[in-house]
C-alpha positions in Angstrom: 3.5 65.9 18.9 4.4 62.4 18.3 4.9 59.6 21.3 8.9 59.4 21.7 10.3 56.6 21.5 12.5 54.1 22.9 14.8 51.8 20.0 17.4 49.7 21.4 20.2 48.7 18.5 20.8 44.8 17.9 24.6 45.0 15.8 24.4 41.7 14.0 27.7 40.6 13.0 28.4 36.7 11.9 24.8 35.5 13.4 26.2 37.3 17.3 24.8 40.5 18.6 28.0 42.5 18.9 28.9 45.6 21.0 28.7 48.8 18.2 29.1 49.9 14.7 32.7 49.8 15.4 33.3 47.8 18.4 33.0 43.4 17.8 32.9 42.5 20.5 30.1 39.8 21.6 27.4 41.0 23.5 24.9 38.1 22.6 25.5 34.2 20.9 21.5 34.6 20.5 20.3 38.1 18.9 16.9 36.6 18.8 17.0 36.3 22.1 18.3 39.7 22.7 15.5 41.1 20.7 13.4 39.3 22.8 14.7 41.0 26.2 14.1 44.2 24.5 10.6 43.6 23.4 9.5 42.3 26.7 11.0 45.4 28.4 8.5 47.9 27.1 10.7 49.0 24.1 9.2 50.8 21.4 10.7 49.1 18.5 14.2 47.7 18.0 16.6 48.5 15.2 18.5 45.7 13.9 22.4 46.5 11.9 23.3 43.9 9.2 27.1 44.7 9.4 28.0 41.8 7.5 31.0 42.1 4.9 30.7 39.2 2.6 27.2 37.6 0.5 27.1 34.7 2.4 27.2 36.7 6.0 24.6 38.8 4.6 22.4 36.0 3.4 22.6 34.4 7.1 22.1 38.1 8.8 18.5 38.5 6.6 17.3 35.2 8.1 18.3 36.3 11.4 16.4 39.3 11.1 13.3 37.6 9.3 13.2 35.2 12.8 13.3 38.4 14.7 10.9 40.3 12.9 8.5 36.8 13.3 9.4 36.7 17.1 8.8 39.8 18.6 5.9 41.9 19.0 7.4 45.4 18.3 8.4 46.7 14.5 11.9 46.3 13.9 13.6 48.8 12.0 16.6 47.5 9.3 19.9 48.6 8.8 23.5 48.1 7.1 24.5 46.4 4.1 22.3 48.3 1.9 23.7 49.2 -1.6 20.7 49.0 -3.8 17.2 48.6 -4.4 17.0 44.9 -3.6 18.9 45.0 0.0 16.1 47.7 1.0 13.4 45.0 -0.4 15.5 41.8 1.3 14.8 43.8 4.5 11.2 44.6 4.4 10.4 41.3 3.1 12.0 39.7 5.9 9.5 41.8 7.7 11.4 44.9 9.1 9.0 48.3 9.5 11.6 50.2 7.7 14.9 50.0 6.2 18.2 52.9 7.0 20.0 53.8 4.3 23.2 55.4 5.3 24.0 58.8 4.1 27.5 58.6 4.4 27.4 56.3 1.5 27.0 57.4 -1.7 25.0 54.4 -3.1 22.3 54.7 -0.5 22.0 58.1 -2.1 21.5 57.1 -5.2 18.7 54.9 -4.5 16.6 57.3 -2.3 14.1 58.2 -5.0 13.7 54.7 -6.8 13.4 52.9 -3.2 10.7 55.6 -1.7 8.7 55.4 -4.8 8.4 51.7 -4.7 8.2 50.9 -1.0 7.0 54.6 0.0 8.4 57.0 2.2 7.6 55.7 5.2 9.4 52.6 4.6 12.9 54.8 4.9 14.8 56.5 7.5 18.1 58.5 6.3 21.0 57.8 8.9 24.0 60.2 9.5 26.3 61.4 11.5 27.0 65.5 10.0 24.6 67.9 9.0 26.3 68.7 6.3 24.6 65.6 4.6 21.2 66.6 6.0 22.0 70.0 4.5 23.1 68.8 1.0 20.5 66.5 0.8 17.4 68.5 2.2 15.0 68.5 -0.7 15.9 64.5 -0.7 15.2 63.9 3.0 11.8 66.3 3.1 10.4 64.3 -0.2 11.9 60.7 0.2 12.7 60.0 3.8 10.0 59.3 6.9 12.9 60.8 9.6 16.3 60.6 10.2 18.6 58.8 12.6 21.3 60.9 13.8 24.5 59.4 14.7 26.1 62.5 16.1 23.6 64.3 19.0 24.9 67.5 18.8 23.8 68.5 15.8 19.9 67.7 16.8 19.2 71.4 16.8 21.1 72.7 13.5 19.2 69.3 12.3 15.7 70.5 13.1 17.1 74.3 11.5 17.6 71.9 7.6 15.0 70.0 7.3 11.2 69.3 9.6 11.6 65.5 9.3 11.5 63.8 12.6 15.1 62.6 14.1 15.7 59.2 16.1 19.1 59.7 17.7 22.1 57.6 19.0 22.9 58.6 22.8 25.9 58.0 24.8 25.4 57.7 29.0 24.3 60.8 29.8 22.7 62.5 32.5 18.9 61.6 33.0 18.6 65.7 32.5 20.1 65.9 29.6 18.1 62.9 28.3 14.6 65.3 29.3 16.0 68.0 27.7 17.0 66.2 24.2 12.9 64.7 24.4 11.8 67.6 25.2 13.4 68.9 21.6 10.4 69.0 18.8 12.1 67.4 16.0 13.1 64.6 18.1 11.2 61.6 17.5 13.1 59.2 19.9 16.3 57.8 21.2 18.6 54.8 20.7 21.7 53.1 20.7 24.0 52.6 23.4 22.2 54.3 26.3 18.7 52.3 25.5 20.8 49.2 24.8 22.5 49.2 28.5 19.3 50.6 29.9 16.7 48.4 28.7 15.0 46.8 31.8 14.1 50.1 32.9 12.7 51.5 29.5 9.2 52.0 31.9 10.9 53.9 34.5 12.2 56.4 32.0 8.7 56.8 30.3 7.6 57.7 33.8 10.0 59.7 33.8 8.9 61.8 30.8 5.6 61.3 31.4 6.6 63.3 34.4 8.3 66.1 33.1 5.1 66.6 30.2 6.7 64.5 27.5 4.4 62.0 25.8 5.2 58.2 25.2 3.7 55.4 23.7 2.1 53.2 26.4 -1.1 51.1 26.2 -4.3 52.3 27.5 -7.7 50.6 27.2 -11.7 52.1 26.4 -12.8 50.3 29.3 -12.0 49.9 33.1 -13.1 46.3 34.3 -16.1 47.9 36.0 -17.5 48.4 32.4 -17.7 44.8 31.7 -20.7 41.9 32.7 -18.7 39.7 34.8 -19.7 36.0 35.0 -20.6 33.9 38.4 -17.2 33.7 39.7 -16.1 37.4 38.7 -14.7 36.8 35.7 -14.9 37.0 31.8 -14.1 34.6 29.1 -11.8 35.2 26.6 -11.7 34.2 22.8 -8.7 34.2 21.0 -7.6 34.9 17.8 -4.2 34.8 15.2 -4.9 38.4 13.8 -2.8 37.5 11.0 -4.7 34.1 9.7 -8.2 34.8 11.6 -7.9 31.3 13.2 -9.6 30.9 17.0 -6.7 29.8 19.0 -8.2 28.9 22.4 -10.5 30.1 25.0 -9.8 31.3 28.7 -10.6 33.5 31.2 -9.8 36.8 32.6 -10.1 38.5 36.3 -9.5 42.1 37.0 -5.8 41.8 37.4 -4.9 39.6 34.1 -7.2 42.2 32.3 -4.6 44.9 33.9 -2.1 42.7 33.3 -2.6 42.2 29.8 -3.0 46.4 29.3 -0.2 47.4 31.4 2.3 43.9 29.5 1.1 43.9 26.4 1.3 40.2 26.6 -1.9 38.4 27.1 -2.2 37.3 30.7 -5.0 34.9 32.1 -6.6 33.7 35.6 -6.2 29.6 35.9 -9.5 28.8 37.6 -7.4 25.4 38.0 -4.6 26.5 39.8 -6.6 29.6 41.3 -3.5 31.6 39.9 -2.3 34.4 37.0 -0.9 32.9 34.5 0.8 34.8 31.2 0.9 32.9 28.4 3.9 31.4 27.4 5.9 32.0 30.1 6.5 28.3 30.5 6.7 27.3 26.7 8.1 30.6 25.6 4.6 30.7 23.5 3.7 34.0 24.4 0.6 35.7 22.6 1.1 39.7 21.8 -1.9 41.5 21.9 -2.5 43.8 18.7 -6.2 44.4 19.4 -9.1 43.5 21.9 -12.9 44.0 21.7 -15.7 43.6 23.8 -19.3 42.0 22.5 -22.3 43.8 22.3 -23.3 42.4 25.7 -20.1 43.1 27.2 -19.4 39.6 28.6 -16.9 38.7 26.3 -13.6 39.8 25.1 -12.4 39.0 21.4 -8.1 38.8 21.5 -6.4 39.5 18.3 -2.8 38.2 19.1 0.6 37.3 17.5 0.5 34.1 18.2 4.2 32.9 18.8 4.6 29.1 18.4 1.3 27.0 19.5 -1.4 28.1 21.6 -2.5 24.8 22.9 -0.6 22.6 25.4 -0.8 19.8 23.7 1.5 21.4 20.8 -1.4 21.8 18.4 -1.2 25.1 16.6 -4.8 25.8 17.6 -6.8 24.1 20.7 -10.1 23.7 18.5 -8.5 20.2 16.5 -11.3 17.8 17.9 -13.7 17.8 15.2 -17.3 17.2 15.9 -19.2 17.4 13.1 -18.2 19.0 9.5 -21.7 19.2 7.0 -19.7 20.4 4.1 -16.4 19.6 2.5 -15.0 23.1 3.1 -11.1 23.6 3.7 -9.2 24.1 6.6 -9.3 28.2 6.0 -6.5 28.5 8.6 -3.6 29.7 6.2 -6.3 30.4 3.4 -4.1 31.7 0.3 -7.2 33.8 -1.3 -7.8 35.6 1.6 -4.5 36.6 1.5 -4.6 37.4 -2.4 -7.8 39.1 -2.6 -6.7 41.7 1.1 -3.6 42.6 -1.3 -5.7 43.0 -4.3 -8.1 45.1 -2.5 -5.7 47.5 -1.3 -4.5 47.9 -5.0 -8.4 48.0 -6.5 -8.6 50.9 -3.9 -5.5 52.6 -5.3 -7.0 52.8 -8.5 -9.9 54.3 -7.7 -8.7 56.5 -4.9 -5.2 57.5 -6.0 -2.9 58.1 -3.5 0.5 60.1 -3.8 3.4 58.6 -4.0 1.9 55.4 -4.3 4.2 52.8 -6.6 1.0 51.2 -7.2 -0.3 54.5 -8.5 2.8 54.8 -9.9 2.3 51.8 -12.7 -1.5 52.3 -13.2 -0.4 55.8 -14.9 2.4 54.6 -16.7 -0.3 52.5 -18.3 -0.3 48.6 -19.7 3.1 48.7 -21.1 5.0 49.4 -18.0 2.7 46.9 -16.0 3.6 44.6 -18.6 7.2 45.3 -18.8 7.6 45.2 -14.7 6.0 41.9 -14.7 8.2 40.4 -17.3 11.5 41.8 -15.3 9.9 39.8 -12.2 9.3 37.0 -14.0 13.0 36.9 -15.2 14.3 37.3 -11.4 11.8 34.2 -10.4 14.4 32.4 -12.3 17.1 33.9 -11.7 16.4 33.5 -7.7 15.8 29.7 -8.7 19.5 28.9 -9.3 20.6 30.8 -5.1 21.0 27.7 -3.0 18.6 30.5 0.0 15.0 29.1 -0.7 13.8 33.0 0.7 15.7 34.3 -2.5 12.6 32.6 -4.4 10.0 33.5 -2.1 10.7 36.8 -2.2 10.7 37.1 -6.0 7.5 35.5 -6.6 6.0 37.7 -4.5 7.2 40.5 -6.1 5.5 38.4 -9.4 2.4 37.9 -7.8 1.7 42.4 -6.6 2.8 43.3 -10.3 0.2 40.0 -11.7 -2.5 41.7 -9.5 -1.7 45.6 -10.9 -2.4 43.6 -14.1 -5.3 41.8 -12.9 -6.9 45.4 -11.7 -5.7 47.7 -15.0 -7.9 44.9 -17.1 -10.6 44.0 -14.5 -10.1 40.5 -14.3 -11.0 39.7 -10.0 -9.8 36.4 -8.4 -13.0 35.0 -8.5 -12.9 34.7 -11.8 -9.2 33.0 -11.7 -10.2 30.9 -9.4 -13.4 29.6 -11.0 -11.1 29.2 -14.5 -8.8 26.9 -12.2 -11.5 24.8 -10.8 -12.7 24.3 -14.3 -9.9 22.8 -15.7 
């Protein structure tokens, strides 16, 4: 059974957080902001309604979204405004989990198969509010679709009868029995909406609260109590961290038993100022916080490596990193910091591996058995929207297009061998 789930709805609507799907009125003047609240609360994720109704809106909604996405530490989940292929892609660029296409309309339909093939299931959820759609659209759903958000609670069971894909639904203010009894359901994959939105700051008191009644939740839990580890003179351990996205060592601190707890029970890394002689959690102050997404112990057990999201700078003094005082450098090697090729060649990787251990429904898979002349053809179509995206006054427009250039250059790269070394070394030759 999988961990239920908590997803409280951000409904963006002309860069506000508004009440509903049908009600406008303001809630929030800062949706970031909102999303924040809801992260720090324990939520499991947050699912974010672009219910904007002209290109412009829309345009301004994605790069509210894409500062989300970049803000908080739990996945975000996409929604509204999606008619086609590229609004599911605008979505996931801007870094959203998954995208919702809405069943009720016909063109998010449509684009099921073509989306889920490129972006893979997983990437999708199916939103509706009958189960007449569920029913009409089974084979679609089982094949296509990760789960299915379910506007409409009371057909949760007659739901799990159609199809086995997991349902997140939208719940009024109900009873905290009823809300046991809904979990307690097998196809039922989480709850959202109104009920998590007005109930956020005590998300942990109702995973208790299914944790009570034999329901399991996501929480955090750690390998090792802090009697496992080799403390140093004054009780403590020290603390390397690191940006798990660009590998760069952010700072160095230290830990007593409560900031270790703290840090497992918050999620947000939390410290002991030998200083002050006080906790202190990282960016409460600055609004700098550091997300943990992994830490490890050294062989000695002494020392604890932090992988974080690092939000804004880590050091005090504004610098991005606190290692900037250079000592001694015996080389001419580049700051590796934001290194592009690692970047390139983890991508590249991932598709080398898809070649030689096929996976199904894999779009990468996908091209390498449509052979050269649909590689070929895909790259020249991405080529053609690099320029098109040149003439939108939105800078992302262009960003996300060359990206797109740059996956289909390296399916290219891998169908005729040809490894980044080598590109690189032609480069440096020139």
């Amino acid at each position: 059974m999988n961990s239920k789930k908590f997803l409280p709805c951000i409904y963006l609507y002309q860069k506000r957080a508004v009440s509903g799907l049908d009600d406008l009125h303001e809630v929030s003047i800062d949706p970031v902001a909102l999303a924040e609240s809801y992260s720090d609360n324990k939520c499991d994720g947050i699912i974010v309604f672009d219910l904007s109704t002209t290109d412009r809106e829309h345009e301004e909604a994605i790069d509210i979204i894409k500062e989300i996405c970049a803000t908080v530490a739990v996945p975000v989940i996409g929604a509204g405004a999606i008619h086609r292929m590229e609004d599911v892609k605008k979505l996931l660029y801007a870094g959203c989990r998954q995208a919702v296409l809405d069943y009720t309309e016909e063109d998010n339909i449509a684009v099921t198969r073509e989306v889920s093939l490129k972006f893979g299931a997983d990437k999708l959820l199916a939103m509706t509010d009958s189960s007449k759609v569920i029913r009409e659209q089974c084979a679609l759903i089982n094949q296509y679709i990760s789960s299915v958000l379910v506007r409409e609670p009371a057909i949760l069971k007659e739901t799990a009868e159609i199809s086995p894909v997991p349902v997140i639904t939208t719940l009024p203010e109900i009873s905290l029995e009823k809300i046991i009894e809904i979990l307690k359901m097998e196809n039922v994959d989480g709850i959202a909406g109104k009920l998590v939105n007005d109930n956020y700051k005590e998300i942990e008191a109702l995973k208790k609260l299914c944790r009570d009644n034999g329901i399991e939740v996501s929480e955090i839990t750690a390998a090792y109590q802090w009697s496992d580890f080799k403390l140093n003179s004054d009780g403590m351990i020290p603390v390397i961290v690191q940006d798990y996205k660009t590998d760069a060592v952010l700072m160095q601190a230290y830990m007593n038993e409560e900031a270790y707890l703290a840090t497992i029970h918050t999620g947000k890394m939390t410290y002991y100022s030998r200083s002050r002689q006080e906790l202190w959690i990282k960016g409460e102050t600055s609004g700098h916080y550091q997300y943990v997404k992994s830490l490890h112990a050294d062989c000695d057990m002494d020392t604890i490596l932090a992988r974080v999201v690092q939000i804004g700078a880590a050091c005090h003094t504004g610098s991005y990193s606190c290692f900037f005082n250079e000592i001694l450098t015996l080389d001419d090697t580049a700051d590796t910091q934001h290194n592009p090729l690692k970047v390139f060649e983890d991508v590249f990787a991932v598709i080398k591996d898809r070649k030689e251990n096929p996976k199904e429904g894999s779009y990468t898979n996908y091209l390498f058995d449509k052979g050269i002349d649909k590689i070929l053809k895909k790259l020249g179509e991405e080529a053609t929207e690099i320029v098109i995206a040149a003439k939108n006054p939105n800078p992302n427009e262009i960003k996300y297009e060359i990206c797109d250039f740059l996956y289909h250059m390296m399916v290219l790269m891998a169908e005729k061998d040809v490894t980044w070394e080598e590109i690189t070394a032609e480069l440096a030759n020139r």
